[in-house]
N, C-alpha and C positions, 0 to 999 in steps of 0.2 A: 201275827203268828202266835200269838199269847193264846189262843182259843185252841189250837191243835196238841196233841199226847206228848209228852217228852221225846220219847223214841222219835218220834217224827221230824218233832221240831230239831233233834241233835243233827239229823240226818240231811236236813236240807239245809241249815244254816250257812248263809253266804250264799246260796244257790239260787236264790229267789231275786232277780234281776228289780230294779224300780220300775223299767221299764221294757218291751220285747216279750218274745214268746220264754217258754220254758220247757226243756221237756227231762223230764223226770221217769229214771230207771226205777220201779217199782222192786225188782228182785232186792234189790241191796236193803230195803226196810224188811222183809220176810222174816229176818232170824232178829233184827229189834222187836218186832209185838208180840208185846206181852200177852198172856191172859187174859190181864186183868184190864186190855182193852175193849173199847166198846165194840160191837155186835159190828155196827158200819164198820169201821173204820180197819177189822178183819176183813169186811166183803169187801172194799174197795182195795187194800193191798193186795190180798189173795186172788182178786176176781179179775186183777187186770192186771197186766205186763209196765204197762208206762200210763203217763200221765200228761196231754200235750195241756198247758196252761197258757191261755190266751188273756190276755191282760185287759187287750178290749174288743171286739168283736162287731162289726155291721157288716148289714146285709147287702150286698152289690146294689138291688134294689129294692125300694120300698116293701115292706107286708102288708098289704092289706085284708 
């Protein structure tokens, strides 16, 4: 989590599980970002309500 904004990282601390899903209330970081955040990380709070964080992910069946 060292690579994510302050605001963010205050906000999810302790919330990020080792393992299992995650799902994450976006409104509650709205009134943390700042300005002087980056372009994304606006669009991705703003742009979206929640957040479901999947830890690891495979496909029922193979892609080929």
């Amino acid at each position: 989590m060292e690579e994510l904004l302050p605001e963010f990282r205050a906000a999810v601390e302790g919330q990020i599980p080792e393992e299992g899903w995650l799902l994450l209330d976006l409104r509650a970081l709205r009134p943390l970002i700042s300005g002087k955040a980056p372009e994304e990380m606006k669009q991705l709070v703003f742009g979206y309500g929640l957040w479901v964080i999947v830890p690891e992910a495979l496909p029922l069946t193979p892609l080929n």
